[in-house]
N, CA, C and O of each residue as an XYZ file, in Angstrom:
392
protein
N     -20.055     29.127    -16.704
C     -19.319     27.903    -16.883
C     -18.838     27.825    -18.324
O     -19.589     28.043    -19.275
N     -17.052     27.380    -18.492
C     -16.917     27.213    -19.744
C     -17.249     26.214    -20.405
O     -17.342     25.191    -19.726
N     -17.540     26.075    -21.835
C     -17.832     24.520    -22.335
C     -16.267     24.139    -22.796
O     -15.648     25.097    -23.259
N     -15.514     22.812    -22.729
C     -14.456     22.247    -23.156
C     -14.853     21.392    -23.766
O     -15.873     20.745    -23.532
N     -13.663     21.176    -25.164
C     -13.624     19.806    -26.104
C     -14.083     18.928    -25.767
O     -14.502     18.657    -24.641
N     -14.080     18.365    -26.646
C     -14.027     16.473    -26.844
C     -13.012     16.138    -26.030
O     -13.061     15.455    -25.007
N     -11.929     16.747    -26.628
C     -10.784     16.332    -26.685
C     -10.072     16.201    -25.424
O      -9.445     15.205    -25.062
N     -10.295     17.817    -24.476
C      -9.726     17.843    -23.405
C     -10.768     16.895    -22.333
O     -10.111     16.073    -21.694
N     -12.029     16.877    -22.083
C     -12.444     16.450    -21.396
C     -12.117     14.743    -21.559
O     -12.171     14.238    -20.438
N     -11.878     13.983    -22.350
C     -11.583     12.814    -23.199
C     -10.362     12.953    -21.741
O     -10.344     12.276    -20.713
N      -9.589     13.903    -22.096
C      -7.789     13.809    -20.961
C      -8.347     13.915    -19.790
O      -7.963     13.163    -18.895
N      -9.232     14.739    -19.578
C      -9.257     15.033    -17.926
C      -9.999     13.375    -17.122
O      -9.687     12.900    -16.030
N     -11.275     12.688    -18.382
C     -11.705     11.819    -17.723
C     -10.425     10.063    -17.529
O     -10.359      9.143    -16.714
N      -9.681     10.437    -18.770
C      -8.821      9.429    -18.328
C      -7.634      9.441    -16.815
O      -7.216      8.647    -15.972
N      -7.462     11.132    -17.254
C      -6.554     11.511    -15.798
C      -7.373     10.780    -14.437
O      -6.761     10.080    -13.630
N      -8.827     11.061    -14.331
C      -9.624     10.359    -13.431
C      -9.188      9.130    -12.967
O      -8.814      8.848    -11.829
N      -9.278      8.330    -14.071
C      -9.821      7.027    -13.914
C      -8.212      6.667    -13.647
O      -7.991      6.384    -12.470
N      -7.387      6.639    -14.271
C      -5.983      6.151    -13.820
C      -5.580      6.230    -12.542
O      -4.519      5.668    -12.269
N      -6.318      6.937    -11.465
C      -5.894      7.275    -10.028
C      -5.388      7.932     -9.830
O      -5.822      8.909     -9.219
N      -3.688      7.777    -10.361
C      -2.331      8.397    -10.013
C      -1.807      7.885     -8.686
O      -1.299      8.602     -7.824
N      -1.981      6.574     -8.607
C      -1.806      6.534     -6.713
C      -2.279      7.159     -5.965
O      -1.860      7.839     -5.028
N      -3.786      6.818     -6.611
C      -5.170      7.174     -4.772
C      -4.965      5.885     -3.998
O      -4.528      4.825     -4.444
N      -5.410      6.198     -2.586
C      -5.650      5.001     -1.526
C      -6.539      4.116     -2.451
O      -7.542      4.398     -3.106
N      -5.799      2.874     -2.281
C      -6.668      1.868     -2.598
C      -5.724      0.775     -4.019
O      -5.727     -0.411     -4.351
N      -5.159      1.806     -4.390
C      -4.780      1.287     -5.810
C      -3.459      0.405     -5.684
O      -2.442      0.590     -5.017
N      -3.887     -0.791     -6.699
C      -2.235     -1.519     -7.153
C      -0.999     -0.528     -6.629
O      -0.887      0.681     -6.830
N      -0.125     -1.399     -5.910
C       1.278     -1.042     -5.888
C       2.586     -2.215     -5.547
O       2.742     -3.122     -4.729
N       3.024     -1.890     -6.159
C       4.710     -2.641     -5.362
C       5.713     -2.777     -4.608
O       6.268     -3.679     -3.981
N       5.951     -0.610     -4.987
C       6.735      0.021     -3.714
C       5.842      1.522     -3.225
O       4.788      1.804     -3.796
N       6.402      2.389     -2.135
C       5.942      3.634     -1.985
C       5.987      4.408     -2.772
O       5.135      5.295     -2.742
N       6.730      4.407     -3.537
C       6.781      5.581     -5.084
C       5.464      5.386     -5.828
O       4.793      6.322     -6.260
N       5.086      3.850     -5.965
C       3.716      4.366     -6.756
C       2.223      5.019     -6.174
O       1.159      5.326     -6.711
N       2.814      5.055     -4.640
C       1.697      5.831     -3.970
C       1.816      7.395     -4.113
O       2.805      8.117     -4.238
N       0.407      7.682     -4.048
C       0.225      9.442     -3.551
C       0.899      9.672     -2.144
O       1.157      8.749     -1.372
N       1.197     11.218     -1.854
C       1.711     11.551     -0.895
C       0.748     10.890      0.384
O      -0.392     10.455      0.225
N       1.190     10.912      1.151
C       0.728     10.393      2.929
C       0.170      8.865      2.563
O      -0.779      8.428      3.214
N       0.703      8.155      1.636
C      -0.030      6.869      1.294
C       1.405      6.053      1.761
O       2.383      6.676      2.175
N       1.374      4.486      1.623
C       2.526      3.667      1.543
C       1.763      2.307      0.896
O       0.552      2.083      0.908
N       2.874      1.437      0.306
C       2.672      0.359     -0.617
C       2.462     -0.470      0.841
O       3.382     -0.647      1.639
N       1.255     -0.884      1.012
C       1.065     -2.196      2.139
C       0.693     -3.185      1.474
O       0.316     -3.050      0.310
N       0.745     -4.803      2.320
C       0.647     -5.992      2.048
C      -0.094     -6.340      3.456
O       0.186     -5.863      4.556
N      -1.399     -7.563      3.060
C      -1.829     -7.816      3.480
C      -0.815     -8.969      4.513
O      -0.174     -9.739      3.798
N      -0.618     -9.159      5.854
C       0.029     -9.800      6.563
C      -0.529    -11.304      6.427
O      -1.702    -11.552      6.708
N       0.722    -12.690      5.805
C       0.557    -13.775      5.254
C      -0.096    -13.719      4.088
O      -1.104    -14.407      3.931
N       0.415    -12.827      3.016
C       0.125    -12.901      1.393
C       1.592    -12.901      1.506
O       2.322    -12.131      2.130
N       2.019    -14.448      0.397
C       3.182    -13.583     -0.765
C       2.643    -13.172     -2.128
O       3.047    -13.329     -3.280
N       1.947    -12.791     -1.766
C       1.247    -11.493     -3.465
C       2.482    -10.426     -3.271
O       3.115    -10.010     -2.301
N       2.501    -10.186     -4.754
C       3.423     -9.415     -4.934
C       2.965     -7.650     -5.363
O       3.469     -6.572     -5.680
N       1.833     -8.228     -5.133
C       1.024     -6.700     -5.463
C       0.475     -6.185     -3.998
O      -0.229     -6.918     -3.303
N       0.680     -5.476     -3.779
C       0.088     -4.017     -2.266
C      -1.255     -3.405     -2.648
O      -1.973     -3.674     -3.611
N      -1.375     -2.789     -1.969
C      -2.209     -1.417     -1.591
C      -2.026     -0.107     -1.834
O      -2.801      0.294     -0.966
N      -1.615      0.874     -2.327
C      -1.837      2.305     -1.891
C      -2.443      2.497     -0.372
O      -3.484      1.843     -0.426
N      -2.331      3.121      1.133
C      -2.950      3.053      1.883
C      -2.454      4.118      3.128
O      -1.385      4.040      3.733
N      -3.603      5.201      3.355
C      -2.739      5.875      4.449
C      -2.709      5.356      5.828
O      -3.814      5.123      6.319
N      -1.707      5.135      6.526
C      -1.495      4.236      7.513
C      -2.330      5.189      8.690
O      -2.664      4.620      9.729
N      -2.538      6.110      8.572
C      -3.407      6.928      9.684
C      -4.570      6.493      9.936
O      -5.119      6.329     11.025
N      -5.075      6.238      8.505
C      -6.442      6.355      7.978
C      -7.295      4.276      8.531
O      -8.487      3.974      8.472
N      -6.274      3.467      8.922
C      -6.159      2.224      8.838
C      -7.043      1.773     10.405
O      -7.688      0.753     10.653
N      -6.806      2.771     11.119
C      -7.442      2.678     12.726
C      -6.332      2.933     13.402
O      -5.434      3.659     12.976
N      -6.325      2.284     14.622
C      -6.104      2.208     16.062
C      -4.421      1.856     15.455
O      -4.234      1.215     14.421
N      -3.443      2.340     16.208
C      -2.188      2.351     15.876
C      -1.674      2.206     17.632
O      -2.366      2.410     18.630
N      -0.358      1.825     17.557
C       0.381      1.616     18.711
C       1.598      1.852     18.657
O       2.062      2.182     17.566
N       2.667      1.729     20.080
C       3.788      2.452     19.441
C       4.584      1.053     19.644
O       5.746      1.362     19.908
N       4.442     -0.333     19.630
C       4.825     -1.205     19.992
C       5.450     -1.650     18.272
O       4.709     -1.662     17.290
N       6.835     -1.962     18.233
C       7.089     -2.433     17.199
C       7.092     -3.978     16.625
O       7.604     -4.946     17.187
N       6.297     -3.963     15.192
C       5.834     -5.193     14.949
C       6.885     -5.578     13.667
O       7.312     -4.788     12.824
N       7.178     -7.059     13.779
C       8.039     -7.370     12.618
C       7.547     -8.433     12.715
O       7.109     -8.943     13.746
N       7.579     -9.152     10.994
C       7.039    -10.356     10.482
C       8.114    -10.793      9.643
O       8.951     -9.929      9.380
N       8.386    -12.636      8.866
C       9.088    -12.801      8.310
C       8.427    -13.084      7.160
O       7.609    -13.995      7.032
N       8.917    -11.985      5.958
C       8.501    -12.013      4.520
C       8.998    -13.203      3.645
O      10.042    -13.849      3.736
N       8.065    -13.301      2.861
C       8.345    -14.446      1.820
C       9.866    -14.423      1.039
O      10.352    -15.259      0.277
N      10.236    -13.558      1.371
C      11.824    -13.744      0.744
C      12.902    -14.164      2.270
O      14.113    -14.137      2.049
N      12.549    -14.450      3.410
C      13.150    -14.903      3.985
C      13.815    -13.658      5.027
O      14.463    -13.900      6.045
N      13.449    -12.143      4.451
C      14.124    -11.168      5.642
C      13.057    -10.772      6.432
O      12.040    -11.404      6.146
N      12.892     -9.857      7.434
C      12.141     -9.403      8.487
C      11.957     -8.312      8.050
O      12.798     -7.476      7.719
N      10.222     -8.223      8.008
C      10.162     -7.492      7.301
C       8.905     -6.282      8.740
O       8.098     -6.699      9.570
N       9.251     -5.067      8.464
C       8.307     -3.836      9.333
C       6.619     -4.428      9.167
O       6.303     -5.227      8.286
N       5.728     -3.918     10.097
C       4.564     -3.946      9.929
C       4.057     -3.021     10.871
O       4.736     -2.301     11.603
N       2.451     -3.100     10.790
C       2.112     -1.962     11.522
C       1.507     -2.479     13.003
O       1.033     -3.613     13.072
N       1.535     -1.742     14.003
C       1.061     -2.492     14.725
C      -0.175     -1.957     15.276
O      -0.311     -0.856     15.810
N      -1.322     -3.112     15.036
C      -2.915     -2.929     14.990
C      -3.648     -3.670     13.808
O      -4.257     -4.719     14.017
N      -3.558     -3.005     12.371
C      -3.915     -3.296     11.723
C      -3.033     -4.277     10.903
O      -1.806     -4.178     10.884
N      -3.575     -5.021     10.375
C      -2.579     -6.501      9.376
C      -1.751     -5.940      8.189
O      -1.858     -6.511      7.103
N      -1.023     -4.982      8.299
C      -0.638     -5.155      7.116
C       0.765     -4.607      7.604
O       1.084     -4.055      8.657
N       1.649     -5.018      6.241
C       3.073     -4.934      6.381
C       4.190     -4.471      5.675
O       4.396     -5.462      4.974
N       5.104     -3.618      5.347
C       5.847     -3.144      3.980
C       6.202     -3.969      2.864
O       6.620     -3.603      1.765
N       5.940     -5.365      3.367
C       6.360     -6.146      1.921
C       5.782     -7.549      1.869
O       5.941     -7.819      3.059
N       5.257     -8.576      1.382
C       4.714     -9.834      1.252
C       5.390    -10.407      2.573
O       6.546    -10.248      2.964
N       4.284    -11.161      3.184
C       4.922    -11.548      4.305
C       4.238    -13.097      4.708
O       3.027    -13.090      4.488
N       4.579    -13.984      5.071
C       4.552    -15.556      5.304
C       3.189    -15.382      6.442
O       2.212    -16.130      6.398
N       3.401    -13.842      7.806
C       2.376    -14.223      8.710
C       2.704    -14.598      9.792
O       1.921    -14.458     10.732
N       4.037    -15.222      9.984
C       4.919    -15.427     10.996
C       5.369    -13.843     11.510
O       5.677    -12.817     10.905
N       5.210    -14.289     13.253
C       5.896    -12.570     13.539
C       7.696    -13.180     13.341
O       8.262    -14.268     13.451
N       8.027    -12.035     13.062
C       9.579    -12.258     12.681
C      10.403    -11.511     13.775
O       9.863    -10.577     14.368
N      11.256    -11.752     13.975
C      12.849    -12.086     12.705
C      12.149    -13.802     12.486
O      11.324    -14.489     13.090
N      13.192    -13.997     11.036
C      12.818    -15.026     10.586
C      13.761    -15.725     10.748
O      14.882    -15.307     10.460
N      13.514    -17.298     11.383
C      14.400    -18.162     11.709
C      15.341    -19.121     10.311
O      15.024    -19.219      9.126
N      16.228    -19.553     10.848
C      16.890    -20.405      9.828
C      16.168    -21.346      9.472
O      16.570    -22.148      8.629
C-alpha cells in the first residue's frame, strides 16, 4: 500500500463528502444528478429544492401515466407508484384547471 500526502488525501476526502450528485442529494434540475438518477419532488411540496433519486430504485412502478398540477400552474410528469414528481407540485392530479 502506498502512503499519500496531506495534501492529496485532504482532495480525495473533500471529493467524498461533496457527493457529486449521489442519490439522495440537493437538486433543482437532472443535470445536478449522477447518471441513472433524476431531480424529484416530493408530490404537494412547492420546495424548490428535489432529490437526486434513481427512479428504479423507488419501488413498484406502473405503466399508467401520472400528471399533477405544479406550483407554477403547468402539468407537471410524475411517477406512477411512488409520490414524487419532475418539478414542485400543489398535489392535485393534473392538468391544471383555470
Amino acid at each position: 500500500m502506498r502512503a499519500t500526502s496531506g495534501a492529496t488525501a485532504g482532495v480525495l476526502v473533500l471529493a467524498l463528502a461533496a457527493g457529486c450528485g449521489s442519490a439522495g442529494d440537493a437538486c433543482k434540475t437532472d443535470a445536478d444528478c449522477a447518471a441513472g438518477a433524476s431531480c424529484l419532488f416530493p408530490v404537494g411540496s412547492c420546495s424548490a429544492v428535489g432529490r437526486c433519486l434513481a427512479p428504479r430504485d423507488l419501488g413498484i412502478m406502473c405503466e399508467h401515466v401520472v400528471t399533477y398540477c405544479g406550483c407554477d400552474g403547468t402539468t407537471v410528469p410524475g411517477l406512477c407508484g411512488p409520490d414524487y414528481a419532475s418539478a414542485p407540485t400543489l398535489g392535485k392530479e393534473g392538468p391544471c384547471g383555470p
